[in-house]
C-alpha positions as CSV (number, residue, x, y, z in Angstrom):
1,X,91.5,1.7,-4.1
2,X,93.0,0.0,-1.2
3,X,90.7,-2.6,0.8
4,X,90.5,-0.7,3.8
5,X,89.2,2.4,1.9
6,X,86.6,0.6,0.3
7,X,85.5,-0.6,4.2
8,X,85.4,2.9,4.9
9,X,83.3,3.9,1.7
10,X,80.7,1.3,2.9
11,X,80.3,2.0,5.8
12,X,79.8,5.6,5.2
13,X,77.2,4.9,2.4
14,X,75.1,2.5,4.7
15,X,75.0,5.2,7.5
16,X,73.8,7.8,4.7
17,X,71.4,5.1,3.9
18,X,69.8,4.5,6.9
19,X,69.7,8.3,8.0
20,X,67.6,8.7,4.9
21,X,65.0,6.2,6.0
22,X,64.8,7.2,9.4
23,X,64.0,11.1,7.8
24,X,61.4,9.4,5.7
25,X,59.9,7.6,8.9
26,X,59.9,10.8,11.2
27,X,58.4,12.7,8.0
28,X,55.5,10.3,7.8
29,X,54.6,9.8,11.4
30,X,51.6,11.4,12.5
31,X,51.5,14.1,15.6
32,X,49.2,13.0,18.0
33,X,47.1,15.8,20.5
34,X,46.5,15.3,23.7
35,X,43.4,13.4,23.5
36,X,44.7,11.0,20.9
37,X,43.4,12.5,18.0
38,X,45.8,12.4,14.9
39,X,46.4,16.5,14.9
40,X,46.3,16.1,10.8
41,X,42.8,15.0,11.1
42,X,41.9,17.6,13.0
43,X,41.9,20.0,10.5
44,X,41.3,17.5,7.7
45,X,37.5,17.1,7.9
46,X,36.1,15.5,5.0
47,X,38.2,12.6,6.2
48,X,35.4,12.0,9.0
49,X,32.4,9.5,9.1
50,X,29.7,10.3,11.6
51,X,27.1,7.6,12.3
52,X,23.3,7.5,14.1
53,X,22.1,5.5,16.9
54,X,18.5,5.9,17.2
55,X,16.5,4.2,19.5
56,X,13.1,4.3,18.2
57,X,11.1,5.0,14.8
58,X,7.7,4.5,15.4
59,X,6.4,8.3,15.0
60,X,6.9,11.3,12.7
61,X,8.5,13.2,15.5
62,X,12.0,10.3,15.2
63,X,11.4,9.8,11.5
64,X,11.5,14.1,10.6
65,X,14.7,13.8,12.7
66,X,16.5,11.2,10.8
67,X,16.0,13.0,7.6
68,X,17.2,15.8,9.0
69,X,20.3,14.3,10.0
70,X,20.3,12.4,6.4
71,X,20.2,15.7,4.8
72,X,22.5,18.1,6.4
73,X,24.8,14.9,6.4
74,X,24.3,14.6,2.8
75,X,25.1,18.3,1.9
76,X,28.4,18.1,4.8
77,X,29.3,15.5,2.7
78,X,29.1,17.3,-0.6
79,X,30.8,20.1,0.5
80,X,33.6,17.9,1.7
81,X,33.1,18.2,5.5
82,X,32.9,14.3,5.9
83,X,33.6,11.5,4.1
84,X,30.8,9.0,4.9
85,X,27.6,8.5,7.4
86,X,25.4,6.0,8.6
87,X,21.9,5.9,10.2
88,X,21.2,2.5,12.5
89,X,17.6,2.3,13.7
90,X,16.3,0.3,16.5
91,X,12.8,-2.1,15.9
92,X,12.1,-2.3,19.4
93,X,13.1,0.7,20.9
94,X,14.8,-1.2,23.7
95,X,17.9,-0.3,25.5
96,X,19.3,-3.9,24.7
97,X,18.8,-4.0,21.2
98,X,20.5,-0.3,20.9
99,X,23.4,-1.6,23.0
100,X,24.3,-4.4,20.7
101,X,23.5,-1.5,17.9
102,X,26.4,0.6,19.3
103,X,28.6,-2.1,19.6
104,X,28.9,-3.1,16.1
105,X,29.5,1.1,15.3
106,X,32.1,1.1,17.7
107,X,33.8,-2.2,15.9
108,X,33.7,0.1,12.4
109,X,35.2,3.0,14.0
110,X,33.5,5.8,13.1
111,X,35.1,9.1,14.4
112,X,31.4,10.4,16.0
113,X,28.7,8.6,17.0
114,X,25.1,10.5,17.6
115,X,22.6,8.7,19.7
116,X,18.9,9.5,20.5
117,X,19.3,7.0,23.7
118,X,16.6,4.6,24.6
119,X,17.8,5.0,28.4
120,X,18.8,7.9,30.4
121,X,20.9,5.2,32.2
122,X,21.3,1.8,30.7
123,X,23.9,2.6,27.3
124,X,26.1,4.9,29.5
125,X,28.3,1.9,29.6
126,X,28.8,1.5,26.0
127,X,29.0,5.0,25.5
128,X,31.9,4.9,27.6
129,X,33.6,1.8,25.5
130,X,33.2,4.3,22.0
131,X,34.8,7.3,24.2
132,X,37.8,5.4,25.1
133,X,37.9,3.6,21.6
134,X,38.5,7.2,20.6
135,X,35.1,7.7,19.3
136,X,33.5,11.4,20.1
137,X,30.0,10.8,21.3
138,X,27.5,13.3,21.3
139,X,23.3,12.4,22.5
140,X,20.9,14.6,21.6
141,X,17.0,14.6,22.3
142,X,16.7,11.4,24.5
143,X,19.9,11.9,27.0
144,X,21.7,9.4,28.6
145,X,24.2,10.1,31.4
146,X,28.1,8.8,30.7
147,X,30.6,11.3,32.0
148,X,32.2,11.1,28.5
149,X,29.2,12.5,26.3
150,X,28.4,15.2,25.0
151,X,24.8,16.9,24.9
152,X,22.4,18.5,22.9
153,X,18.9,19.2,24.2
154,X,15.4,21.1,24.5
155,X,14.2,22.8,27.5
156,X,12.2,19.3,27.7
157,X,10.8,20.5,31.2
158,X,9.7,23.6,29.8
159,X,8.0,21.9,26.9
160,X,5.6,19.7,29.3
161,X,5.0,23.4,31.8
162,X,4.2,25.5,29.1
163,X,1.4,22.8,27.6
164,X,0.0,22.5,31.0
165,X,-0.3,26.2,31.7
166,X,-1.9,26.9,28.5
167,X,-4.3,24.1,28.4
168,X,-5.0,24.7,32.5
169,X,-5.5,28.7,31.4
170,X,-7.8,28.0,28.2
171,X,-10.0,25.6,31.4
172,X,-10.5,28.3,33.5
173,X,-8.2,26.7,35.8
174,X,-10.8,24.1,37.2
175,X,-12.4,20.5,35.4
176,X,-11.2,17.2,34.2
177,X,-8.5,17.0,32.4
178,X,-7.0,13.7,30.7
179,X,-3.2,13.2,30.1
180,X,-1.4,11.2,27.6
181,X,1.4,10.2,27.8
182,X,4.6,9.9,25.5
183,X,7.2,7.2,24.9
184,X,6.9,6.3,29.0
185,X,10.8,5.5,30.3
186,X,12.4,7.8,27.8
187,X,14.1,10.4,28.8
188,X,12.0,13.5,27.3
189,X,9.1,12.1,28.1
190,X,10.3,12.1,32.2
191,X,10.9,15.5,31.7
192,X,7.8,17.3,30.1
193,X,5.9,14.8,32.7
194,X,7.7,16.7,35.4
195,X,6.8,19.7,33.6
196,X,3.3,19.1,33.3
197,X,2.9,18.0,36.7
198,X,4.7,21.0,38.2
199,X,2.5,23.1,36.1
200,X,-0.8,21.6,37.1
201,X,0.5,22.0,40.5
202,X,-0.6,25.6,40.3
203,X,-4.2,24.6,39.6
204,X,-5.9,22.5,42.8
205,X,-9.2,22.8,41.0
206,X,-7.9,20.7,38.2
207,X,-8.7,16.9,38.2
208,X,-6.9,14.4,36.6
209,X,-9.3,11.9,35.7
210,X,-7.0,9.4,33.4
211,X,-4.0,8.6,32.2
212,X,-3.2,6.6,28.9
213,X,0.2,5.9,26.9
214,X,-0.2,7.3,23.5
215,X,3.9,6.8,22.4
216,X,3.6,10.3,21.2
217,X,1.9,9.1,17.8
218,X,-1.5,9.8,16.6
219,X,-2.5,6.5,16.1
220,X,-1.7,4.6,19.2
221,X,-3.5,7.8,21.0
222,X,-6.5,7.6,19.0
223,X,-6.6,3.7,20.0
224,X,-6.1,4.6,23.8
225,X,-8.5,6.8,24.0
226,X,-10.9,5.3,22.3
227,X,-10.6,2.5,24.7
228,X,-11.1,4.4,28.1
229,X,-13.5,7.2,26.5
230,X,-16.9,5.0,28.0
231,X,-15.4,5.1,31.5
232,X,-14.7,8.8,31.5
233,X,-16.5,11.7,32.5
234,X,-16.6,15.0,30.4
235,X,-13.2,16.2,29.6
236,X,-12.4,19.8,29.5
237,X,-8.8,19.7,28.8
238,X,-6.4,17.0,27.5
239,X,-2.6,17.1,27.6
240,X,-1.4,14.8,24.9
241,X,2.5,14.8,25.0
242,X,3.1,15.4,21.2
243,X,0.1,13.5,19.9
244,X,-3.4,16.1,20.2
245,X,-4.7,14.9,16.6
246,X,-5.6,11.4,17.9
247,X,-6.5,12.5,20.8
248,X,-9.2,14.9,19.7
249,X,-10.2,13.0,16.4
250,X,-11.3,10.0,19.1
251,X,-13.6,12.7,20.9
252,X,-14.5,14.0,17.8
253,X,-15.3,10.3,16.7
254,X,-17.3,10.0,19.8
255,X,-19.8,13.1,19.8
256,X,-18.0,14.7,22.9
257,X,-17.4,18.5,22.3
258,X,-13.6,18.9,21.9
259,X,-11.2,19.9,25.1
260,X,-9.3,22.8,25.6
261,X,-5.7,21.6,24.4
262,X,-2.3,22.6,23.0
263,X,-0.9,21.3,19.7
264,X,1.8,19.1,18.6
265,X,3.8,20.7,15.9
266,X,3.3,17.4,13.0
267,X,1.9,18.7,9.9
268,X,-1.3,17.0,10.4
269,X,-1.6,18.7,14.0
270,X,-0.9,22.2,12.5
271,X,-3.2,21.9,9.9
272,X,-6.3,20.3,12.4
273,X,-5.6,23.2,14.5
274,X,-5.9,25.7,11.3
275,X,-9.5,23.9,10.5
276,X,-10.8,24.4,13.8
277,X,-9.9,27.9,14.2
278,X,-11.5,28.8,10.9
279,X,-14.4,27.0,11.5
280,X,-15.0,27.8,15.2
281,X,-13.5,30.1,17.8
282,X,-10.7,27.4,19.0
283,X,-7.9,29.4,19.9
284,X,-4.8,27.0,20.6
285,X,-1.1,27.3,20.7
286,X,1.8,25.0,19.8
287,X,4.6,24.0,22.0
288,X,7.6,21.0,21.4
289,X,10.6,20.1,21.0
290,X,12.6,20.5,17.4
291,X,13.5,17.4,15.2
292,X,16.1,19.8,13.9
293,X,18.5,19.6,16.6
294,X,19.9,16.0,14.8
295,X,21.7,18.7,12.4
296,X,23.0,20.9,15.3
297,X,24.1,17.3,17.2
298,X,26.6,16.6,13.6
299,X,27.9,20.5,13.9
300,X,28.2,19.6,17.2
301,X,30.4,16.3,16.5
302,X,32.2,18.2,13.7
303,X,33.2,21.1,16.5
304,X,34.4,18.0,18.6
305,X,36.9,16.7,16.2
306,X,38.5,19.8,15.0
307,X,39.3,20.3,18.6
308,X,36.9,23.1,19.0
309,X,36.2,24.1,22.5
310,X,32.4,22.8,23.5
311,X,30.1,22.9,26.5
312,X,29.0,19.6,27.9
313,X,25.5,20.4,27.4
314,X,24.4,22.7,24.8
315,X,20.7,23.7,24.9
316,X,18.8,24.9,22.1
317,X,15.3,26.6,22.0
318,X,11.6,24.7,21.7
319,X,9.6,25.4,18.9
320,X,6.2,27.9,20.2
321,X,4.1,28.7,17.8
322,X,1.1,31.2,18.0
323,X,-1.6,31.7,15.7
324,X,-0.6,34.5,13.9
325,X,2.5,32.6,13.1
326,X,0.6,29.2,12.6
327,X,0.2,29.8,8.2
328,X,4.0,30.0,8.0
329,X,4.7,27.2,9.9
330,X,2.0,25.0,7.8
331,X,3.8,26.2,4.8
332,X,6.7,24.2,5.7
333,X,5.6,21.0,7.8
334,X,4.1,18.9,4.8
335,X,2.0,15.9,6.5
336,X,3.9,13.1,7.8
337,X,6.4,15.7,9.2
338,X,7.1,17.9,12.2
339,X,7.8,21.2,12.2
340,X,11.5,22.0,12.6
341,X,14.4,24.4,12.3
342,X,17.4,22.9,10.5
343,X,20.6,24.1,11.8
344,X,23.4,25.6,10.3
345,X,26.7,25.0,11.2
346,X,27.1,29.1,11.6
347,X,23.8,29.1,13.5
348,X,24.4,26.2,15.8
349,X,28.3,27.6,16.5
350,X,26.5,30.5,18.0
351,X,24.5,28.6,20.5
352,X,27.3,26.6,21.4
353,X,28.9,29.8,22.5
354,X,26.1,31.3,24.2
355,X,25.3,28.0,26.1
356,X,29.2,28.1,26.9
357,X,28.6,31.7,28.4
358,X,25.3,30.5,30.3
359,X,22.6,32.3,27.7
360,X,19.5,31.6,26.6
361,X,19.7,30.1,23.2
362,X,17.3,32.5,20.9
363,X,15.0,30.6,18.8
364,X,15.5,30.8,14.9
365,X,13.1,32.2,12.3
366,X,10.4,30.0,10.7
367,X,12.7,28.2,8.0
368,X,11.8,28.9,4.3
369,X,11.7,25.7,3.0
370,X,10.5,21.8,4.6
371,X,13.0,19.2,5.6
């Protein structure tokens, strides 16, 4: 073989050569959508991790909800739907502390972050840092407001109406009624405020004589009644914002007959309510918001990543219950818990589609089993 041949022959091998690579290159380069999500990893879920910004602890309301996300996360996980998740608690409950929280997520990349928000207003900014670090954020209970998120919510308003209606009903619509208050600042707790207040609008013969903080746990209300109980008047009704047990155990403690009132939906306050209607003729009613919706927030996220179309705001039902329902109920909010409804992902799909068509979200069955 001549030299010039053999040029030739080179020549034509290298270009055979690097076509080959370049194939192999193309082959493995991934196809990016429109929103810079890796189209393979749309469809290839259990390659997700989904992590939990919560802003606060201190009651059984937040701590139900974080085993409810821990479970349905655990069985996704099982059934191959994500790979990992994580759960990141606040000690303070401060919008500072859950700033720097959401920072460090966003410098491990998770592909969804949940957040019960400390501030309607004061993380919208980092929430916007994990939306355009490619992170799908959805905020659920405790809102906040970025343009980027996505929510999930209670009629909060309604919660903090219908309590004030059925308390203001059960007083005859005239006395003196005490309020306590929730975790003051957050963002549920503006709303069923608002609710309460619009409520008691209706009733001009009803007297607010005090307000107290009570943080929505049992304790802390107990203590802050107690405190103010010498100063006050007779009570006939007492709006408690998710923490009635305290509340009426400190009137109890003090020999004052017990106010008309509405519920909260923890174990212990379903069970208090069960005593005194067996033992007296207390009729009383139950009206909150559902710990349960942490496992419609991760459906939620999944929907998100496999490019599923989703409303801004879903909005999912409160948890009422009435006395004739309050024995099944009790039979699955252990003490220490709250009652809740733990979403499936075919259950929550279908109030993502009715919120996306403007309907009322129905609200589920009582569940068969405790979180």
């Amino acid at each position: 073989m001549n030299s010039k041949r053999q040029r030739r022959l080179a020549a034509a091998l290298t270009l055979a050569v690097a076509a080959t690579l370049l194939s192999a290159c193309a082959g493995n380069q991934a196809t990016v959508s429109e929103d810079g999500t890796p189209a393979d990893a749309q469809t290839q879920g259990g390659a997700y991790t989904i992590a939990l910004s919560n802003s606060y602890l201190g009651n059984s309301w937040r701590q139900t909800m974080v085993k409810v996300f821990e479970e349905t996360a655990e069985q996704a996980k099982k059934d191959g739907l994500i790979a990992e998740y994580s759960v990141s608690n606040t000690s303070q409950n401060t919008a500072t502390e859950q700033i720097a929280q959401i920072k460090s997520l966003i410098l491990k990349h998770p592909d969804a972050i949940l957040v019960d928000s400390a501030s309607p207003t004061a993380l919208n900014s980092v929430i916007e840092d994990a939306c355009d670090a490619g992170i799908k954020v959805v905020v659920f209970d405790s809102l906040a407001s970025a343009d980027c998120e996505y929510d999930v919510v209670n009629g909060l308003k309604e919660v903090g109406y219908l309590e004030a209606k059925m308390v203001a009903d059960a007083m005859g619509g005239s006395g003196n009624l005490l309020m306590v208050r929730g975790i003051v600042g957050s963002q549920p707790e503006n709303e069923v405020y608002s609710g309460q207040l619009e409520a008691l609008g209706e009733y001009p013969d009803i007297e607010v004589v005090k307000e107290v903080v009570g943080q929505a746990s049992d304790s802390v209300a107990q203590e802050a009644v107690q405190e103010v109980l010498p100063s006050l008047p007779q009570i006939d009704g007492v709006l408690t914002a998710g923490a009635t047990n305290g509340v009426l155990k400190a009137l109890e403690a003090a020999g004052k007959p017990l106010p008309a009132a509405v519920f909260d939906n923890t174990g212990e306050g379903l069970r208090y309510w069960q005593e005194l209607a067996s033992s007296q003729e207390y009729k009383g009613g139950s009206v909150r918001n559902d710990p349960g919706q942490a496992a419609a927030a991760i459906w939620v996220a999944l929907a998100l990543l496999n490019g599923q179309d989703v409303p801004k705001t879903t909005t999912l039902p409160n948890v009422v219950i009435s006395q004739d329902e309050l024995a099944e109920w009790i039979d699955v909010t252990p003490a220490g818990s709250v009652a809740a409804w733990p979403w499936t992902r075919e259950q929550t799909e279908q109030a993502v589609t009715a919120s996306k068509d403007g309907n009322t979200v129905d609200p589920l069955p009582v569940p068969t089993a405790a979180p």
